[in-house]
C-alpha positions, -999 to +999 in steps of 0.1 A: -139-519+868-172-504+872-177-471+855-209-448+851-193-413+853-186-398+819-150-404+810-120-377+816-110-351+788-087-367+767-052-362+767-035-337+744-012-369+733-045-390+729-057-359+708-035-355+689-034-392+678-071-393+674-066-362+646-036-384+629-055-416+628-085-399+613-068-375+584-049-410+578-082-431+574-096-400+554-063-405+532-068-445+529-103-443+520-108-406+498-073-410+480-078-417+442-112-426+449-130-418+415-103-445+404-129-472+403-154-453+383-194-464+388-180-494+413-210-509+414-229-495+384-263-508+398-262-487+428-245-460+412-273-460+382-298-457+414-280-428+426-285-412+392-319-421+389-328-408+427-309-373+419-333-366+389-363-378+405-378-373+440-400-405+437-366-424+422-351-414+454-373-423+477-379-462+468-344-466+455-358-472+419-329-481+390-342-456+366-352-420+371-386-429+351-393-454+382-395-491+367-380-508+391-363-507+428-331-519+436-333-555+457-325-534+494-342-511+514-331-474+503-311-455+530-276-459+511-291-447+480-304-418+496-271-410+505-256-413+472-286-395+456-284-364+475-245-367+473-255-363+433-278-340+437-254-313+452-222-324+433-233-335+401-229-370+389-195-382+392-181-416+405-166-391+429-200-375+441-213-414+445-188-429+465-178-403+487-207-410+513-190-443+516-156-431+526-173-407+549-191-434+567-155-448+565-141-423+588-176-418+607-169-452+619-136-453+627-143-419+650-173-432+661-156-470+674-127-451+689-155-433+712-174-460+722-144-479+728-129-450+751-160-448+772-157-480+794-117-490+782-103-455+778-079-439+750-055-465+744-082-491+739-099-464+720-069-460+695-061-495+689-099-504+678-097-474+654-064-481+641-079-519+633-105-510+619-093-482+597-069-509+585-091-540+583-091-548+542-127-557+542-131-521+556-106-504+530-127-521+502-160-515+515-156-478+524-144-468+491-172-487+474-206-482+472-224-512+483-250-505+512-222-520+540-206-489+547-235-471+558-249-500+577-216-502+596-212-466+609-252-472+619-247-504+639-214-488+656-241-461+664-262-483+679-233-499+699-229-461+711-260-458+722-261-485+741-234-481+761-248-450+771-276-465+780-263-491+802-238-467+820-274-449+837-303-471+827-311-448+802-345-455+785-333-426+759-301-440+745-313-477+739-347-461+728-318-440+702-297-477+698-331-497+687-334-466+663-304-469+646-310-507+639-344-498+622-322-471+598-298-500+595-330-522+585-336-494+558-302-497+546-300-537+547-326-557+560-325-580+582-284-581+586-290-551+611-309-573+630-278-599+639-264-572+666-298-573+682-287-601+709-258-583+716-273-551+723-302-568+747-282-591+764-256-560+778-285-540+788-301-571+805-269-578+824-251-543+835-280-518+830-282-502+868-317-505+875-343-535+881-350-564+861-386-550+853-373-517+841-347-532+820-373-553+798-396-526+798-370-503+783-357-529+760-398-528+749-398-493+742-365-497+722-378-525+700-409-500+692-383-472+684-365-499+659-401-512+641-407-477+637-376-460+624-373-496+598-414-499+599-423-468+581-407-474+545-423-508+545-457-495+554-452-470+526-444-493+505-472-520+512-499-493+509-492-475+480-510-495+451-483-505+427-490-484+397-480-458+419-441-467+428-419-488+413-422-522+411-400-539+445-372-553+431-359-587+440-395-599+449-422-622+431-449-604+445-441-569+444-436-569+481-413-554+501-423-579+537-415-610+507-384-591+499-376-590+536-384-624+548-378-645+517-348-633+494-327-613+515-339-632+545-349-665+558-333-674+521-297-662+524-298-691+556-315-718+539-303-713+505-340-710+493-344-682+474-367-679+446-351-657+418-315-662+431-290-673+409-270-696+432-258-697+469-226-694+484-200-712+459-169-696+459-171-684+491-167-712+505-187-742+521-212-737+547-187-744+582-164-724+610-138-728+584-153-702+560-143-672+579-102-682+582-092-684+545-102-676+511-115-644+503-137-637+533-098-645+548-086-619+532-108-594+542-114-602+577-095-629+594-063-612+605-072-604+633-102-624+640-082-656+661-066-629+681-101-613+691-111-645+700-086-653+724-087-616+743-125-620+744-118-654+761-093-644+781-111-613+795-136-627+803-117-650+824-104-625+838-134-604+849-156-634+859-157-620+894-164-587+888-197-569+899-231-576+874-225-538+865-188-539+857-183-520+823-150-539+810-169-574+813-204-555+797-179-541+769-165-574+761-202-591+764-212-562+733-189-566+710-181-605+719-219-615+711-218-594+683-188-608+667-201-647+676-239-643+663-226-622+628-197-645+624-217-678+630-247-666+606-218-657+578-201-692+587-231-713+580-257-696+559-266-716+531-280-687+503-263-663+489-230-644+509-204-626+495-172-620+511-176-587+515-202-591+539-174-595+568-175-561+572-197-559+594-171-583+617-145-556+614-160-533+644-162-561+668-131-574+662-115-543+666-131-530+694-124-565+711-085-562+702-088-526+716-103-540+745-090-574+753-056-563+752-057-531+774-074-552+799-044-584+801-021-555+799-030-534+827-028-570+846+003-584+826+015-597+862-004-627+864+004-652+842-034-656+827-030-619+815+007-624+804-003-658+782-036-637+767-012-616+751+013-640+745-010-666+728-027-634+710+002-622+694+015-658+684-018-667+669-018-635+651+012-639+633+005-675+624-023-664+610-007-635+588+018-660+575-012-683+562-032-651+547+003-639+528+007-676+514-024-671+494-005-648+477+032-657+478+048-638+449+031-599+469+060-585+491+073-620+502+095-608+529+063-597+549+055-628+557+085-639+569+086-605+585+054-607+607+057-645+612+089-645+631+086-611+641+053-620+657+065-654+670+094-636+687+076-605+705+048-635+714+078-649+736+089-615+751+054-607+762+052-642+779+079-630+803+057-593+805+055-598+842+091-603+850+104-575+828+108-536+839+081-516+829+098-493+804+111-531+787+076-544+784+057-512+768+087-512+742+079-549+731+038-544+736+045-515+710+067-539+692+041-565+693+012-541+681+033-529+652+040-568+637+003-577+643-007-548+622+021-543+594+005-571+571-032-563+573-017-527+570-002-530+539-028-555+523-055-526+530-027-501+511-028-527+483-067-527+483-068-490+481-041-486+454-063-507+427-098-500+410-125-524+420-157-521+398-188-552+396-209-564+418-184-584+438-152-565+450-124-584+468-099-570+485-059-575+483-030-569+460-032-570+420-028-606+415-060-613+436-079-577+440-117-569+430-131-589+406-142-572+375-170-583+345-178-572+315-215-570+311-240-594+325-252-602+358-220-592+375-210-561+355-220-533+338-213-527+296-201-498+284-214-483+250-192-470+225-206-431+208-226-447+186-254-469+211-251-438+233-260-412+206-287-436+198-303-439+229-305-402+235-318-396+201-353-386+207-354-396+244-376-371+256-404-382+234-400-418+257-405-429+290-379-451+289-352-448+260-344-483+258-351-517+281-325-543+284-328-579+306-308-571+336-302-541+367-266-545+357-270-541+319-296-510+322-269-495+347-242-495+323-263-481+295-281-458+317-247-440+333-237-436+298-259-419+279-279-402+310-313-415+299-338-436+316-334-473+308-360-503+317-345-528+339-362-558+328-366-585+353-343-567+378-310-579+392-308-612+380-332-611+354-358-631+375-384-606+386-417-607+365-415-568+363-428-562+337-446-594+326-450-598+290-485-587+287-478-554+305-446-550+283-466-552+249-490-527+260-459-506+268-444-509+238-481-503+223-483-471+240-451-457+229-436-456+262-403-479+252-376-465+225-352-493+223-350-531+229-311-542+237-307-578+232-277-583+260-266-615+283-273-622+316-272-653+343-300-665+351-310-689+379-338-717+376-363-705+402-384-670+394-402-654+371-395-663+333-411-630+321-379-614+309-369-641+286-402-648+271-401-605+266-369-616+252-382-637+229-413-616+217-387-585+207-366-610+182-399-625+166-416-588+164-391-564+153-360-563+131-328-563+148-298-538+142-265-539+146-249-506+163-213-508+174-217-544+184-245-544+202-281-553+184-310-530+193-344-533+182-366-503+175-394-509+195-410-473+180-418-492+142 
């Protein structure tokens, strides 16, 4: 169907659903949630830093005295920051922005879904993605995904607004929320960017020339809304904001392109401390099991086959038709993020599928209002037939990763799933009041194990820098100290480090984002990340550590572990090295500190 006018009131039923889903996503993602303390202390050390110090804040830096910036651009840690600023520090005050952008997005899918697909569709996408498991982890954690999620379903928004008028100012608006997803992670915001130009190209209700040119003006709107940080951040000299962490060069365009960019496909990144092992090898494969599995993959198969099988369906239909633009949005979107996850080459964590769980649910919304309103022909009738079987096959594989977690669910959805698969394929012979009782049924079994795998996920505290989701026996991973974790002091270190902070700029230095983090949260005092997140970054380099230490600026000197890849800067271990042949070492509750100050 072909739809421009704006769509009808909705329903007081549809209401009232709409209020129940969101005070139930509020519940999934805000219950307990101080439960997993700092999460990821390096962010939430950054938080800290930003809500005592304006110029912390805006680069993002990992200590309030502004050594060093965390390795992303800084819109989630302004979040968090201000977040601190008005609540105090708390794991609370840190991670609710997350579970805000949580519920922002699920409100926020559900409308854009409604526009072109109406309520039902609207509902279903909001109810998958509220209970996607990659969604329940990331929302109540505070890694930058969350709020790069509720800005790319913004930009989704925008642009089908623009498409429904050829309106230059909502894709001017969708180009600008991919820039403020560039300033909350790179160039990851930038995989929607087909998706979004393709649509407008194709339905847009105007000429060919006026589409590009208003796809020109919403590229500018995108380099400027990402574009200004950077240009900030080139220009200023570096003594005058932190160094840009991640990089060899200080640089934020090397940070961009290399590292977090052309790297994470290649696998060539300099300072990185491995690629993808554990997540898999690069291949289609990666998405369907495993960890990224388990956070995503439910329902993925089952999008796949209602994307196919509505476009199928609407390959007649007028350039302009909204269902076929709808499913041309979030269809491109899932197939360009999912292929660059599949067979990137640098570093991905499983995690990362989050930003899959929008288009899959919007294409479940979609795809199966569409083969339902036309469950008569036997195309639509075998979409949703083939949908639903799939689905539950799929369930039963994900639960046998974990066989002794409820282990009557998988039987449950399997041939529960299997059997409502048959009764849709008879759909079209079947009275109407017959077939909405098994599409219900259907729905319900296709949702009960992802359901309760996100409950699991919620129930558990996830803390490091890699949360995974699921049940006890195979939720977030958690380290103690090092590259993946954050220590925490006993009385004594802490009382140490505070004694005579002020007279410091930093109160102690430590190899490591994630070792300053932990020590930092603790005792509330600036603490020198030396050589960043992995230990790799020459900031500072040995010479310009000495004359720190010369100048009084450094307290302490904690010798602690961290991993360490072979490409980078060596800096922090030859600073390392200098401590223990210059100073005398001392034992304080386990850990060894060196008193820079003698």
């Amino acid at each position: 169907m072909t739809q421009t006018a704006e769509p009808p009131v909705l329903p007081r039923g549809h209401r009232a659903a709409l209020v129940v889903l969101l005070l139930a996503t509020a519940a999934l993602y805000c219950w307990d949630l101080g439960a997993s303390g700092w999460a990821n202390a390096y962010y939430s050390a950054a938080a800290q830093a930003g809500s005592q110090d304006w110029s912390a804040l805006l680069f993002a830096a990992t200590d309030p005295a502004g050594g060093i910036t965390v390795d992303k651009t800084p819109a989630a840690v302004w979040l968090m920051g201000l977040s601190v600023r008005v609540f105090g520090l708390s794991a609370w005050s840190v991670l609710l922005p997350q579970a805000l952008a949580g519920v922002g997005s699920v409100w926020l899918l559900h409308n854009t879904v409604r526009r072109w697909s109406g309520p039902t569709a609207g509902l279903i996408a909001g109810v998958v993605l509220a209970v996607t498991p990659v969604a329940a982890l990331m929302f109540r954690f505070n890694n930058p995904d969350a709020l790069l999620v509720l800005l790319l379903i913004a930009g989704a928004y925008c642009t089908v607004r623009a498409v429904e008028h050829a309106s230059p100012k909502w894709i001017v608006l969708a180009g600008a929320a991919v820039g403020f997803g560039f300033l909350t992670k790179m160039m990851q915001a930038f995989l929607v960017l087909p998706a979004f130009a393709v649509v407008y190209l194709v339905a847009a209700p105007t000429t060919v020339g006026r589409r590009i040119a208003h796809l020109g003006a919403a590229a500018g709107a995108m380099i400027v809304a990402g574009g200004w940080w950077v240009l900030l951040a080139e220009l200023l000299p570096s003594g005058s904001r932190p160094y840009i962490g991640g990089s060899q060069t200080d640089s934020v365009l090397e940070l961009a392109l290399g590292y977090n960019g052309i790297g994470r496909l290649d696998g060539d990144e300099v300072g990185s401390v491995g690629g993808g092992a554990g997540w898999g090898q690069p291949g289609w494969a990666r998405l369907f099991g495993g960890e990224m599995g388990d956070g995503i993959a439910w329902l993925l198969p089952a999008a796949l086959i209602v994307l196919g099988g509505g476009l199928w369906l609407t390959r007649r239909a007028p350039r302009t038709d909204t269902t076929r633009a709808a499913l041309l949005l979030w269809g491109l979107w899932l197939l360009v993020s999912g292929a660059v996850f599949s067979l990137m080459a640098g570093i991905i964590h499983g995690y990362y599928t989050v930003a899959l769980a929008p288009a899959v649910a919007a294409l479940v919304g979609i795809g199966t209002v569409t083969a339902w309103r036309r469950r008569r022909e036997p195309a639509a009738a075998a979409v949703l037939a083939a949908a639903t079987a799939v689905t539950a096959v799929q369930a039963a594989l994900l639960l046998g990763q974990v066989p002794d977690w409820v282990p009557w669910l998988r039987a449950f959805v399997l041939f529960g799933g299997l059997g409502a698969a048959a009764l849709l394929a008879v759909a079209p012979l079947a009275p109407k009041a017959y077939a909405g009782a098994v599409a219900v049924g259907a729905l319900v079994l296709a949702l009960a194990a992802p359901a309760a795998y996100s409950l699991a996920t919620a129930a558990q505290p996830h803390s490091g820098a890699l949360p995974s989701p699921g049940p006890a026996t195979t939720g977030g991973l958690r380290f103690a100290g090092g590259l993946l974790g954050a220590p925490t002091p006993g009385e004594e270190v802490v009382e140490a480090l505070r004694a005579d902070a002020a007279g410091y700029r930093w109160a102690a230095a430590v190899v490591g984002s994630n070792n300053a983090a932990g020590y930092q949260l603790a005792a509330g005092v600036p603490v020198l990340a030396v050589g960043g997140f992995n230990g790799t970054d020459p900031a500072p380099t040995l010479d310009e550590f000495v004359q720190l230490v010369a100048d009084g600026r450094i307290h302490w000197f904690i010798s602690g572990s961290t991993m360490r890849g072979e490409t980078g800067s060596d800096a922090a271990q030859r600073i390392a090295e200098w401590v223990a042949q210059h100073h005398t070492p001392t034992t304080v509750d386990g850990v060894t500190l060196y008193d820079l100050s003698r």
